[in-house]
Structures are given as C-alpha cells and as structure tokens.
Backbone bond lengths (Angstrom), bond angles and torsions (degrees), N, CA, C in turn:
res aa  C-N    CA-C-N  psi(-1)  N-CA   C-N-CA  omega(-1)  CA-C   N-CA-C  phi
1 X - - - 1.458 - - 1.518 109.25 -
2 X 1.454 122.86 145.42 1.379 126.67 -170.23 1.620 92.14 -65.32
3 X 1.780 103.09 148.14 1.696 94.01 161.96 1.421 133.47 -82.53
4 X 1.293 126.22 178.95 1.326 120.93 -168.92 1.767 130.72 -61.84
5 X 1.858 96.55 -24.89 1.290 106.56 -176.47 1.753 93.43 -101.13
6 X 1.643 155.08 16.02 1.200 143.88 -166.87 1.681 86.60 -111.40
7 X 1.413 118.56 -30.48 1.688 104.92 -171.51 1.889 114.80 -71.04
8 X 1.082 105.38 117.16 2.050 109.32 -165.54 1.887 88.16 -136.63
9 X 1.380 98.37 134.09 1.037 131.61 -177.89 2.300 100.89 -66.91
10 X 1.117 115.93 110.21 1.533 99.86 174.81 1.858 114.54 -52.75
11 X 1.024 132.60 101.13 1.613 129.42 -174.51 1.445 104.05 -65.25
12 X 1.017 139.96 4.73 1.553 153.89 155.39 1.558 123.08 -95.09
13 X 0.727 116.36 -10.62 1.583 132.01 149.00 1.073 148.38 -69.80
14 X 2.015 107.22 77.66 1.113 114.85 -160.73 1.553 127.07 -78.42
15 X 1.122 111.57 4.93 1.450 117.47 -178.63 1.690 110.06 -91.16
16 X 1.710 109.86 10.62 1.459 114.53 163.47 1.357 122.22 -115.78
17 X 1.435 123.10 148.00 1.919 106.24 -176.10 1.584 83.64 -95.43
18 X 1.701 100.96 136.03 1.280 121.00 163.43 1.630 96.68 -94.48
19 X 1.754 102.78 130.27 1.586 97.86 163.94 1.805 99.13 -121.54
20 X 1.237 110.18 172.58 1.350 128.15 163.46 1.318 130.59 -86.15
21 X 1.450 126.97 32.27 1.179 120.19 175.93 1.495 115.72 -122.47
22 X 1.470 119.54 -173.40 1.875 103.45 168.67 1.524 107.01 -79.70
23 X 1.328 95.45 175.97 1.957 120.03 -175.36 1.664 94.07 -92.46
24 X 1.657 89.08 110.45 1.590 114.06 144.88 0.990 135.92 -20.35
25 X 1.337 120.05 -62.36 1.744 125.37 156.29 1.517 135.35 -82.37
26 X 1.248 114.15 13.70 0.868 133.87 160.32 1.527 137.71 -158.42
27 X 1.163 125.33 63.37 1.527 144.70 -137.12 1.333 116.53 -82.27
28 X 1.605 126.77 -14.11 1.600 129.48 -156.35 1.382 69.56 -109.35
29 X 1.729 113.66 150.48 1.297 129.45 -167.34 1.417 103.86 -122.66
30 X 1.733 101.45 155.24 1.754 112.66 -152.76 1.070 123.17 -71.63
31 X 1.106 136.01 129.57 1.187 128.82 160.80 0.991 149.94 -5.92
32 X 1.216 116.52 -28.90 1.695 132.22 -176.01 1.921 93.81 -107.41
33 X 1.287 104.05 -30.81 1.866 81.47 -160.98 1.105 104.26 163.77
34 X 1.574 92.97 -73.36 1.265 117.55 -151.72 1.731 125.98 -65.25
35 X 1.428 119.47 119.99 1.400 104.81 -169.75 1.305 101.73 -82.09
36 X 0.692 112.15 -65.72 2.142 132.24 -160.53 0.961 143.49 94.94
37 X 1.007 160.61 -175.88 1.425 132.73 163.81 1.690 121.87 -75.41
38 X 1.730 95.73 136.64 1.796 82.34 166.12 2.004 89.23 -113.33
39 X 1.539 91.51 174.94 1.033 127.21 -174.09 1.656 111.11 -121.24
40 X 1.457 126.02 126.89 1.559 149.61 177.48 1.963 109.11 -62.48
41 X 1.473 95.55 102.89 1.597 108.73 -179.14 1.720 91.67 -57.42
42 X 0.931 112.19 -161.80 1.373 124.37 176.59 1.696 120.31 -118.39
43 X 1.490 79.62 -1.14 1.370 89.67 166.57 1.815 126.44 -109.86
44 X 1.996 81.36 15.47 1.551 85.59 -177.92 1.782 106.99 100.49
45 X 0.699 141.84 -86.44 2.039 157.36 160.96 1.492 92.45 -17.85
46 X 1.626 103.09 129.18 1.229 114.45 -172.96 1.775 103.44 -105.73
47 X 1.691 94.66 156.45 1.578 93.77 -170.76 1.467 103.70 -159.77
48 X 1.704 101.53 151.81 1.543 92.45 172.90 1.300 122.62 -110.19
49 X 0.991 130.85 175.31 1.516 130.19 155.88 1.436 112.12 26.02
50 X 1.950 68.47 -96.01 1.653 124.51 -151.44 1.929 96.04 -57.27
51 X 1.300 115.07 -40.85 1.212 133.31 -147.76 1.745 93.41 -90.94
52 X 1.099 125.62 -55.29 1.461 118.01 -177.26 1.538 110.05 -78.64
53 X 1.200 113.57 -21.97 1.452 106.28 154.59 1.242 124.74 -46.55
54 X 1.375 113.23 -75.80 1.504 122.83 166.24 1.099 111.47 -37.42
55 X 1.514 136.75 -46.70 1.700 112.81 -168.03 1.339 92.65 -96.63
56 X 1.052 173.93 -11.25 1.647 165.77 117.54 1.004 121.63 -16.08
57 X 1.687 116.35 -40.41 1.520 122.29 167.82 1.431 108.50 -71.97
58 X 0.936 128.32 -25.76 1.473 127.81 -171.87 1.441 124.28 -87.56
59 X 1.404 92.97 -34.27 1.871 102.75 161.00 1.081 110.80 -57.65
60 X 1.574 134.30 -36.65 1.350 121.76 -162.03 1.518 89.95 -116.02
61 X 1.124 143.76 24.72 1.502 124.66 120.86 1.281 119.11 -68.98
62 X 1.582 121.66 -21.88 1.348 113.27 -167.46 1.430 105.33 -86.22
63 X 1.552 128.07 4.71 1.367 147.61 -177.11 1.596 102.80 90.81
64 X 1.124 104.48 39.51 1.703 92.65 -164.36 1.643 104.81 -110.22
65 X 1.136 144.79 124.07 1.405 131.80 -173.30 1.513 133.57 -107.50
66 X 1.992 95.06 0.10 1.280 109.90 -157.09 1.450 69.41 -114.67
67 X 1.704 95.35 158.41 1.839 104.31 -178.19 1.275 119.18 -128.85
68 X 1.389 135.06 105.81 1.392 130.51 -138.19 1.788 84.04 -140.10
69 X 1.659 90.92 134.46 1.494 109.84 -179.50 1.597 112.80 -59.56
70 X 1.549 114.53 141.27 1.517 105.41 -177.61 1.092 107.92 -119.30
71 X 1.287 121.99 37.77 1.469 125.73 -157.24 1.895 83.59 -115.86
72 X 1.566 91.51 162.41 1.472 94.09 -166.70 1.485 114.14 -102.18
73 X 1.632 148.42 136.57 1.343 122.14 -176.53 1.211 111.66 -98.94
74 X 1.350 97.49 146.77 1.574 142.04 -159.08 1.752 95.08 -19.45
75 X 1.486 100.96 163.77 1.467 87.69 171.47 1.585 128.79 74.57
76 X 1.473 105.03 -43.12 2.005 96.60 -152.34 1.822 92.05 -126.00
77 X 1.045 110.28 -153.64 1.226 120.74 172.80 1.628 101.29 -137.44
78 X 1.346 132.90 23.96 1.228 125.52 159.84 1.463 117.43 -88.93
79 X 1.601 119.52 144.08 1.066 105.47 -159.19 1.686 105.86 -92.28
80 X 1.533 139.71 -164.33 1.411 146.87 -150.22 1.202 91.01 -88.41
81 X 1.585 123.17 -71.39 1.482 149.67 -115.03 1.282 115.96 -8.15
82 X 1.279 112.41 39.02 1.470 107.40 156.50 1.398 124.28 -40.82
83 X 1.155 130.53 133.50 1.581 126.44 173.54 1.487 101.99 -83.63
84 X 1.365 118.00 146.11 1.415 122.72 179.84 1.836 101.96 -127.14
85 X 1.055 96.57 128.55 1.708 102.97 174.68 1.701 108.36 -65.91
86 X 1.429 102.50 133.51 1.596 125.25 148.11 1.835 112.93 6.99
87 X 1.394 86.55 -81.17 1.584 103.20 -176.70 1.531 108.33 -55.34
88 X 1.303 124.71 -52.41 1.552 131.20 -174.88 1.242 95.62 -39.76
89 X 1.905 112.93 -63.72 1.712 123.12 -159.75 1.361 85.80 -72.67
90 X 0.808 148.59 -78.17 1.834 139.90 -149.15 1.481 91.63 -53.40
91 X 1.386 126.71 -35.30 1.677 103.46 -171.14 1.902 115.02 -87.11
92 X 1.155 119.54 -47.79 1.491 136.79 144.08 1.376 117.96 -27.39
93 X 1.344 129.01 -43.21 1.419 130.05 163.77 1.004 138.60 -94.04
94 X 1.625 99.66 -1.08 1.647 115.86 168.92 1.653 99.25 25.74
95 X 1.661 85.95 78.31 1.433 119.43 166.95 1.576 104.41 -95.68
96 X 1.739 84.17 127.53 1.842 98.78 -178.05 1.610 101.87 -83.51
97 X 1.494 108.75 167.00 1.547 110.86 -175.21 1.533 119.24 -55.78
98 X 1.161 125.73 -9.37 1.346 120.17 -154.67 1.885 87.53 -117.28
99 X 1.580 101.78 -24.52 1.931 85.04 161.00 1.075 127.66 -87.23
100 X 1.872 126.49 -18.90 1.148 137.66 158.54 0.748 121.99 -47.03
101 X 1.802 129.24 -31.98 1.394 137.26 168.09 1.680 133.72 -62.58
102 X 1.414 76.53 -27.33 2.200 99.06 -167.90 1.814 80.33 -92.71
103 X 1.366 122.06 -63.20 1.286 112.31 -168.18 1.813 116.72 -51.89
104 X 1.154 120.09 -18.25 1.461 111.50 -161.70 1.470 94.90 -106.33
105 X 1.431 117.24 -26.65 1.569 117.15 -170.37 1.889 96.54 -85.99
106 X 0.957 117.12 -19.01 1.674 115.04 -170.24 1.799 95.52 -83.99
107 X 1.423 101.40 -45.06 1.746 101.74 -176.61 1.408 129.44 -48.77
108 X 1.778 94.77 -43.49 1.533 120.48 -157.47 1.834 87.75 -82.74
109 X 1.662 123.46 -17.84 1.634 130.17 177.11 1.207 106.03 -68.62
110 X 1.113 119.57 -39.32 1.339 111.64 -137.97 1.516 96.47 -122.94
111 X 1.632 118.34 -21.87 1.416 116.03 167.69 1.819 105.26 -83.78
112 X 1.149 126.68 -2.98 1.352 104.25 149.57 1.499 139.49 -110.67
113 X 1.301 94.89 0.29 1.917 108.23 151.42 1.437 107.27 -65.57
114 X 1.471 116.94 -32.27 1.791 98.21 164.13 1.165 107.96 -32.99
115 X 1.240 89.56 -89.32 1.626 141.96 -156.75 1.626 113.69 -34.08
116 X 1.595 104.01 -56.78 1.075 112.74 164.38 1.856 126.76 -137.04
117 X 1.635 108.85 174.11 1.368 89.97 -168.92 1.817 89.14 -130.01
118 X 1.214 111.51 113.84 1.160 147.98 148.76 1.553 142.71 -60.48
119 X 1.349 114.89 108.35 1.650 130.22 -174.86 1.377 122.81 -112.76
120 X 1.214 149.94 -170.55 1.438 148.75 169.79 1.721 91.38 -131.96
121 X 1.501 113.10 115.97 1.273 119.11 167.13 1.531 123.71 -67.29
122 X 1.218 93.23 127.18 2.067 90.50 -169.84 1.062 110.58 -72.35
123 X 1.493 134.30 11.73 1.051 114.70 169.62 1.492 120.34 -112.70
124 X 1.049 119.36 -11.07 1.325 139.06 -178.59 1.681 113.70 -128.51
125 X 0.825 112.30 -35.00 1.660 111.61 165.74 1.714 101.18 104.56
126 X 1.002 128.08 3.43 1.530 149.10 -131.90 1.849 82.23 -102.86
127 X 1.339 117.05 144.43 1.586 114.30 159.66 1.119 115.69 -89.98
128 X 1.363 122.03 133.62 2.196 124.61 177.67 0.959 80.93 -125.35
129 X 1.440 99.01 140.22 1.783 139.11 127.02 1.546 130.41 -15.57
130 X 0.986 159.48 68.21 1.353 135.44 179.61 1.632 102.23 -69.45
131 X 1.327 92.95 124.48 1.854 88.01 175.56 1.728 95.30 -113.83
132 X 1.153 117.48 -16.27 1.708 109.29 171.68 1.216 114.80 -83.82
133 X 1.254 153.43 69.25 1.353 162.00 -155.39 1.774 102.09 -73.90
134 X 1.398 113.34 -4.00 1.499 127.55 168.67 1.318 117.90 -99.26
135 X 1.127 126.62 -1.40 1.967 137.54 -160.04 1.723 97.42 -146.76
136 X 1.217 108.16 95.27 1.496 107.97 155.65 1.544 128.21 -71.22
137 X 1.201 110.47 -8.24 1.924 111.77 156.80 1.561 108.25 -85.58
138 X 1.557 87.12 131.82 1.708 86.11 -175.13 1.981 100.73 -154.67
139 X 1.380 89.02 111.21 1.713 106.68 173.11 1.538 111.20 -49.83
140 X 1.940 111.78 119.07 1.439 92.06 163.85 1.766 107.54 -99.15
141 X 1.057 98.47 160.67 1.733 119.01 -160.58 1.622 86.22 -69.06
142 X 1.411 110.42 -64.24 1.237 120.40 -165.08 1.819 124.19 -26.89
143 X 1.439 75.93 -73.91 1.780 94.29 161.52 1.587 123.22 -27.21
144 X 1.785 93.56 -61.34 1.552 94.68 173.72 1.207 132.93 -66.76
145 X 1.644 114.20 -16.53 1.206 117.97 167.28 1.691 109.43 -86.08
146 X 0.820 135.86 -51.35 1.526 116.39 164.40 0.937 139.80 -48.94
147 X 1.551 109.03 -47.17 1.617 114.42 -157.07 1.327 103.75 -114.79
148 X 1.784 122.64 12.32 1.102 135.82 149.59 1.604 117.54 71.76
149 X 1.418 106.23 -1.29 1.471 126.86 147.22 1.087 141.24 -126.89
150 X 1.561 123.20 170.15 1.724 117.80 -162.26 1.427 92.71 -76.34
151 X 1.841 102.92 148.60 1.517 114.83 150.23 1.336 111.71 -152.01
152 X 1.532 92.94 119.12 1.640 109.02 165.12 1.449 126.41 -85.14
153 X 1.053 120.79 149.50 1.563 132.95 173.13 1.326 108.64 -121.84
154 X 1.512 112.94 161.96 1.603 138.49 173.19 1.679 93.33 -86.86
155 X 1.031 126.84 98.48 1.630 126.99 135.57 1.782 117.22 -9.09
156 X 1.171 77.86 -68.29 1.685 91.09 175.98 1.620 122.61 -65.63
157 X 0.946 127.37 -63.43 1.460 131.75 170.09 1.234 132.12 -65.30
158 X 1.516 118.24 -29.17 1.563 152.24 -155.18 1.853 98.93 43.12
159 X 0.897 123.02 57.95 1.702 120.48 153.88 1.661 98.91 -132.49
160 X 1.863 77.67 161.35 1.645 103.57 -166.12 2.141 96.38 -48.55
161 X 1.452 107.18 148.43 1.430 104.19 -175.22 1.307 97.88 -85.58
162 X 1.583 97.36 150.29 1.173 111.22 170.94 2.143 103.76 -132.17
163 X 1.646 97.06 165.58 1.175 99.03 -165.22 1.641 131.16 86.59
164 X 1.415 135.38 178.62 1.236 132.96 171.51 1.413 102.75 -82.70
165 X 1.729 97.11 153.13 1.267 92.71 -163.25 2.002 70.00 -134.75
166 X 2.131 104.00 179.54 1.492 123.33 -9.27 1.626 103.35 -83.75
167 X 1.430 105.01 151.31 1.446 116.36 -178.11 1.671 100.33 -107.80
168 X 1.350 107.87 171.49 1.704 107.28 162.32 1.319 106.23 -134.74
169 X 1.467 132.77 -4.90 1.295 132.02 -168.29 1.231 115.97 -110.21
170 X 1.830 111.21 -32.35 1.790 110.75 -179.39 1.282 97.52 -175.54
171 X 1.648 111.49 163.25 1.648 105.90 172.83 1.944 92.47 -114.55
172 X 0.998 113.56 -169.35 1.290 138.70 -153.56 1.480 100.56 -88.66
173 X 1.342 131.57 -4.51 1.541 138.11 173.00 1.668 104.59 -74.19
174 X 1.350 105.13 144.44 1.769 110.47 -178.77 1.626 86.54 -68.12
175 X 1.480 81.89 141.40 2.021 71.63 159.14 2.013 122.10 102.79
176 X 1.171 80.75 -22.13 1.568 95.65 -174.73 1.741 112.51 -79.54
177 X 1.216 112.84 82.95 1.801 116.39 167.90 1.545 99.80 -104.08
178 X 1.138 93.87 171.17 1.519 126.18 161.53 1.871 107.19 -79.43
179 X 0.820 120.99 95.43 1.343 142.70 159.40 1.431 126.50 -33.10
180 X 1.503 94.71 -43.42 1.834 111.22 -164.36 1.806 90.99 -104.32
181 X 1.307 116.84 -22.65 1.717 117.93 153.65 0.868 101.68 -49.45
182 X 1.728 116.03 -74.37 1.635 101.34 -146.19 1.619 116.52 -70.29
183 X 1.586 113.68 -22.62 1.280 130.20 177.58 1.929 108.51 -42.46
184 X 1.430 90.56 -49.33 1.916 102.10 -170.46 1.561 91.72 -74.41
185 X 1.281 130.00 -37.86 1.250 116.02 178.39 1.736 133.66 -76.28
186 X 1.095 92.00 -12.51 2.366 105.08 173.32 1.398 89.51 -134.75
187 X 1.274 119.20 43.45 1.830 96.40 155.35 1.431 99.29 -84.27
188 X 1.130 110.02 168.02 1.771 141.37 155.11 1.736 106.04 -58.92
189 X 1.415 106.68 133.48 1.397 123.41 166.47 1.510 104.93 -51.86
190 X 1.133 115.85 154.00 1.942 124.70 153.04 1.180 100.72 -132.56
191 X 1.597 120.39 165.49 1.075 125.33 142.09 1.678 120.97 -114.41
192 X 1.001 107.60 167.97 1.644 123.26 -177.98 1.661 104.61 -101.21
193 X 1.561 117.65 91.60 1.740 111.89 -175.39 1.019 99.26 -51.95
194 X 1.917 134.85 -52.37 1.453 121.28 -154.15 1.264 114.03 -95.47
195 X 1.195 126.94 16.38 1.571 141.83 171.59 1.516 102.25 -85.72
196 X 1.608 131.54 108.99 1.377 115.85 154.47 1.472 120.88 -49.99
197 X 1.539 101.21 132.14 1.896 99.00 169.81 1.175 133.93 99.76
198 X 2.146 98.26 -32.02 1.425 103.79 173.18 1.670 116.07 -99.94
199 X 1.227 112.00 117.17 1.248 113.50 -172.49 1.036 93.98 -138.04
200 X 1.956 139.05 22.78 1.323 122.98 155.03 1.939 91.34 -162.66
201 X 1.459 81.62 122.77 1.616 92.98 170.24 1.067 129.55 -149.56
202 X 1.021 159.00 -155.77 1.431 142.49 -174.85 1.527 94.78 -116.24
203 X 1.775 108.57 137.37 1.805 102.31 -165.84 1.539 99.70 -87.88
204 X 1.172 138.62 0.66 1.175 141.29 -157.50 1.288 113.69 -146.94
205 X 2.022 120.82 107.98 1.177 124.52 -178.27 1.415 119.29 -118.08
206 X 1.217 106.50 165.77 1.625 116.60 170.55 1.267 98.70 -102.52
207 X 1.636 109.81 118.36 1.800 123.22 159.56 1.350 113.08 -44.04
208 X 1.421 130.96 120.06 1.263 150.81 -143.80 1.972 82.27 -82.01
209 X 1.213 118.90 -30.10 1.498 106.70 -159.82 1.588 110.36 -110.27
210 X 1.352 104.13 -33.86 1.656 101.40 162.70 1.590 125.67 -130.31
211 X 1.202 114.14 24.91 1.635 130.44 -168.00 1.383 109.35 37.07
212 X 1.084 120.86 57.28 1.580 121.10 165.28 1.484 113.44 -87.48
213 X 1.306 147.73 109.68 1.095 145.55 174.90 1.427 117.86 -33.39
214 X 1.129 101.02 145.40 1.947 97.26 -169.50 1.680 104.17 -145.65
215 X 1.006 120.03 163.44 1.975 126.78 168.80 1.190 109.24 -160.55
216 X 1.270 104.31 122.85 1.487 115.04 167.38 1.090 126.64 -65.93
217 X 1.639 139.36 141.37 1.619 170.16 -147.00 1.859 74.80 -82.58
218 X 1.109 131.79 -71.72 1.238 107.46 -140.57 1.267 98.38 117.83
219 X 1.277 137.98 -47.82 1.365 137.25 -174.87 1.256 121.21 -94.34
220 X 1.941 109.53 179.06 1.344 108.85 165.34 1.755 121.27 69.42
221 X 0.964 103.39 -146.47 2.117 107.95 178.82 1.431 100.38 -87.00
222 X 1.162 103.08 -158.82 1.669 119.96 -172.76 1.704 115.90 -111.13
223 X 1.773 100.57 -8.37 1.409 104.43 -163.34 1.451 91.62 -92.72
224 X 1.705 122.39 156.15 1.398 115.36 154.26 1.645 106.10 -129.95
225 X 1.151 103.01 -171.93 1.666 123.61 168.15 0.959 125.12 -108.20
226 X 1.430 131.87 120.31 1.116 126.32 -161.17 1.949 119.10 -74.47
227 X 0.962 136.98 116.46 1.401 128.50 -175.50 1.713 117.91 -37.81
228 X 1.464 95.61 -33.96 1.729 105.37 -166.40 1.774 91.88 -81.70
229 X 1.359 100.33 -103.12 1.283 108.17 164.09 1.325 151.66 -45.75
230 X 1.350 121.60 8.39 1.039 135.05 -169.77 1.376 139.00 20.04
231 X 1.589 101.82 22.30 1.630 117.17 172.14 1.567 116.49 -86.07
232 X 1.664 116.67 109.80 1.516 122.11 177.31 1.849 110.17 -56.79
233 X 1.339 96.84 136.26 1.576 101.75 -171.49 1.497 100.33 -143.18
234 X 0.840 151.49 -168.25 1.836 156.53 -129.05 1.274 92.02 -177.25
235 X 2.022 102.70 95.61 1.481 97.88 165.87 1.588 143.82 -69.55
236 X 0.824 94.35 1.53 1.761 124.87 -171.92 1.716 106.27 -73.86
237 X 1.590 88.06 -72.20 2.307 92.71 179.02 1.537 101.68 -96.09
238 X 1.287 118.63 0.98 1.748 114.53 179.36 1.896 96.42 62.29
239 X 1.436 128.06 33.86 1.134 111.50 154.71 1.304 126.45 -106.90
240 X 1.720 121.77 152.52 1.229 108.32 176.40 1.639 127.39 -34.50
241 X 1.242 114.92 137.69 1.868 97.59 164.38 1.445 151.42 -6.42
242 X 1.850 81.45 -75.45 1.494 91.26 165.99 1.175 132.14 -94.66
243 X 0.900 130.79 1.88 1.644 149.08 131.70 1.805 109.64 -40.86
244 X 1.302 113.17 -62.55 1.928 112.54 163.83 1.119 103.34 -14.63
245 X 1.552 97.76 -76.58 1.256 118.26 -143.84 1.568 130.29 -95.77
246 X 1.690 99.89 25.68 1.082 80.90 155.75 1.810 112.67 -111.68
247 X 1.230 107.50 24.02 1.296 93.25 -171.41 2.114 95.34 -137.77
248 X 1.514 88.16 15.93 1.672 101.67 -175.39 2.047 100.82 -135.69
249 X 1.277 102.95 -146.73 1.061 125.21 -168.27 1.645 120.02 -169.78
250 X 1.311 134.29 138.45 1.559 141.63 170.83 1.994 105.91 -24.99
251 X 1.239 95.50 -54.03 1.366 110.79 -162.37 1.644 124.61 -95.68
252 X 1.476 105.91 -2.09 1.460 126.41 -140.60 1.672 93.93 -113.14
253 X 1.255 116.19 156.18 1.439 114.65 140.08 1.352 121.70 -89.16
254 X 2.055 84.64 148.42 1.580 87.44 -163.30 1.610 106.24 -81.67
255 X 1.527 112.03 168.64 1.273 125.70 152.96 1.443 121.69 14.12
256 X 1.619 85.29 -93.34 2.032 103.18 -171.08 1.192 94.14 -117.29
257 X 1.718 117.38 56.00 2.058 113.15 133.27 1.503 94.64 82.16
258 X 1.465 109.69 -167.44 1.201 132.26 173.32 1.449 101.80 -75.21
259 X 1.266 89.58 130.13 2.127 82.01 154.89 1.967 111.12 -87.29
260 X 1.442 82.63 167.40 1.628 92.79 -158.33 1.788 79.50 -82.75
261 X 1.576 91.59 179.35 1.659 122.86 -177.63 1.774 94.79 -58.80
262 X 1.214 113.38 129.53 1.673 123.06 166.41 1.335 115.48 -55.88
263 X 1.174 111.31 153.52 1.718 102.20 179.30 1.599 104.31 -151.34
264 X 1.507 111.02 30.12 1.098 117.99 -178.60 1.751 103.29 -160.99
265 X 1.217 127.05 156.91 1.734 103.62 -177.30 2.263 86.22 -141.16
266 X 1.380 87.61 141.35 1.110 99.58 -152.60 1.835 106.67 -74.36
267 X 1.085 112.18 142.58 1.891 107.27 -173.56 1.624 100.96 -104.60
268 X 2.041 109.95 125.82 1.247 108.30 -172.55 1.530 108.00 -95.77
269 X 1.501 112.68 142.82 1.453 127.93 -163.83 2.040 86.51 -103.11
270 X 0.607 90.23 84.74 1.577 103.90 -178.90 1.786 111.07 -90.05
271 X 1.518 114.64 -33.09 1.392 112.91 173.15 1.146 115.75 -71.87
C-alpha cells in the first residue's frame, strides 16, 4: 500500500475542488508543517488522500461497505454520515491498483452477505440460498438435479433434516442449538470506557433489525453499524439510533439502562 506521506493531491487537476482549510478526518496538523492540499467531499468536509483512505479502509474491516462521512457538521456535534459513492472515494483517495482491488473485492463480499445468505450443502458441496430466513429445512436444487431425489438439510446444524419440517428453532438431530443463542447467552461482560455508566454489558449482540452478531471496538460512542445490514443501533438498550437519541446522547447513558442478555435473535424481512 502507498505510504502515508507519498499520497499528494495532482494541483493541476481540475476535476477536484481544492479548498483552503484543514482535513475533516483528520484535523491535528503534521508534524513537519506541511499541510497540502485537501480536496471538497461532496458533502462539503474536506479530506486528503492519505486520510480518506484510512477511514474507508477501516469501514470495510469493520464489514462495512457503504462509506459515510464521520466528520461532524459545522456548529453541532452531530455527525455528516453522508454516504459517498465508490467512484468519489476511489477518485479522492487516489486509490492505487492494488487498493482498487481489496476495495472492490471486499464490497462485492460483503454486499452479498446482505443480500443473500449462503451455505455449502453437505451433500453435494454445492452453495444454496436460504430465501426462508423463517424455515431452517432447506432443499438443495442441486442434489435434486443429480441425484434425482429430494435432500433437505438443518440450516442450523448442517446435517441431512430430520423430523417435520418447516421448523425455526431445531431439526430432529441430537445436538442441534442455535449457536449464536447460546453465544449472546455466556458471553463475557465489556465495558464501554467512553460511555458514562456502562461498565458492564454484554460484549456480544444480536442486531435489533436482522440478528447479525455484532461486538463493540471498545471505543468511541455506544452506537454501532451493523456489518450485515448496515443500520446504526445503540449497543447498550439494543435501540435503534435515533430512537437513543432522542431521549439519550452519543456519550451518555441511555434512558432504560443496559438491556439484558437477548434470548431471541431477530429474523430480517429484507424482501
């Protein structure tokens, strides 16, 4: 990856707005002097290179693929989140080929774990679809086209199903739990240092909107983004964001406390 001081804005490059102020996402100024040029997001918030690289790369370690400004507007302490398109960040970050590569192959990952939810059938090795996200028996096609009979599997367990089906809780194999249940139920406490108040919570949640397992950094506010769905929610009371906040704050404890350990993980109606 290019280093932090080789990324320079072309100053002949009129298809970028050069402004005169410091970078948004990165605001305490360098060491040596030197500012450089930043360049005008489109959402207004100025940025360099080096700097929207870094926070773009980091969203999509956090599984995140959509890229939303974290810079705060003017005046308030609410933050931008403008979403910025692909092309903007690849052109603004004067992304070299080998980040264009990590950035488009991580997007195209992780925007179809939205989209869809994907297994390897044990009997064929073949990947299926679950499109009933309510029915853990689920026919692979494959099978039936080869092997010229039906075969179902447990979602949950991955062995051939047994029992009446469709179920949502277990199939008929010894052995068959929910995993990502029992996980929310014996995780380990965390606390949140920059959260007043919370100094014990459960480190491991179910996304209030599509139960995707989630864990908080440890840092920063209390709200996160979900990797799957990408809806910000308040790991603390498990409420949406803006719902928190209007009766909380980024930094604050909320309302009604911690919410207790989940005991159910929520199924997303995404069609």
């Amino acid at each position: 990856m290019t280093s932090r001081d080789e990324k320079r804005y072309d100053p002949n490059d009129t298809t970028l707005k050069f402004v005169n102020k410091p970078d948004d996402l990165d605001p305490l100024p360098p060491e040596d002097g030197d500012q450089g040029l930043c360049a005008e997001m489109s959402c207004g918030h100025a940025v360099k290179p080096e700097s929207l690289t870094g926070w773009c790369r980091s969203l999509l370690d956090q599984g995140q693929y959509k890229f939303k400004c974290p810079a705060l507007k003017q005046g308030t302490l609410q933050k931008c989140d403008a979403v910025w398109s692909y092309q903007e960040v690849r052109r603004l970050a004067v992304l070299t080929t080998d980040e264009m590569q990590h950035f488009e192959e991580n997007m195209a990952r992780l925007a179809a774990a939205e989209y869809c939810e994907f297994k390897s059938c044990p009997g064929c090795k073949t990947f299926v679809e679950r499109e009933d996200l309510t029915n853990l028996s689920v026919q692979c096609t494959i099978c039936l086209a080869d092997k010229k009979r039906a075969f179902q599997f447990c979602w949950q367990c991955m062995k051939e199903w047994k029992g009446p089906a469709p179920r949502s809780d277990r199939c008929g194999n010894d052995g068959c739990i929910n995993h990502d249940l029992e996980l929310l139920r014996t995780c380990k406490d965390t606390a949140l240092p920059q959260v007043q108040g919370v100094g014990a919570c459960p480190s491991i949640r179910a996304c209030p909107t599509c139960g995707q397992r989630a864990e908080h950094d440890k840092t920063g506010c209390k709200n996160i983004i979900c990797p799957r769905c990408q809806v910000e929610f308040c790991f603390v009371c498990l409420k949406l964001t803006e719902e928190c906040l209007r009766t909380s704050s980024y930094f604050i404890p909320c309302r009604d406390g911690v919410a207790p350990r989940q005991t159910s993980i929520p199924v997303w109606n995404r069609r």
